[in-house]
Steps between C-alpha positions, in 0.01 A plus 500: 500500500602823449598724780192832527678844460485738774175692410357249271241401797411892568432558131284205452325607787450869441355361133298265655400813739416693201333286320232487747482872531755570825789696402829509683572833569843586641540555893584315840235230436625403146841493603453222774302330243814518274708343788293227584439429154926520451575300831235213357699508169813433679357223685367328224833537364683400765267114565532449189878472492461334816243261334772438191775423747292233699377342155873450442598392812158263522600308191861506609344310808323253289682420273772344763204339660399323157892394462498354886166295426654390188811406659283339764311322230667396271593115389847355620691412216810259544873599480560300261227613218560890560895437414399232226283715326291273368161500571327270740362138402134438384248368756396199242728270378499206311448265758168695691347468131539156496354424833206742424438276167546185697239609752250576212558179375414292859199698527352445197572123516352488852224680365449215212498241796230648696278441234 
């Protein structure tokens, strides 16, 4: 966001003002307007930095918290495959595939006997 200029606030106010027929006249009154409306630009100013630096130090803040989780997380890997380099072994081998086959096969024949 941009930061408001000093009398940005008092302007849009004394159009505002005029707009509905009240027109700020110079004297005492209009000049503590002018201050309150300049001390509420500076304030506005001023959270919004504040605002930017917690963003900044809020995602600072998570983002170390996501790399703890994932450190916390994460899957153990062997010594030896992470200075191998090669990638780990498949869940199904040969051998699983043959005893899934085999089972089919008993089942259907006890199936045939039941008959």
């Amino acid at each position: 966001m941009k930061p408001i200029d000093k009398n940005e606030i008092y302007n849009n106010l004394s159009d505002f003002l005029k707009s509905k027929g009240i027109d700020l006249t110079e004297g005492s009154a209009t000049q503590q307007i002018q201050k309150g409306c300049n001390l509420l630009a500076d304030s506005i100013n001023l959270s919004q930095e504040g605002f930017a630096r917690a963003k900044v130090e809020l995602d600072k803040k998570l983002d170390q918290m996501r790399q703890v989780i994932h450190e916390k997380t994460a899957p153990k890997s062997s010594a030896t495959t992470s200075t191998a380099g090669t990638p780990p072994p498949k869940a199904k081998t040969a051998t699983s595939k043959a005893r899934k086959t085999s089972h089919r096969k008993k089942a259907k024949s006890g199936k045939a006997r039941s008959k």
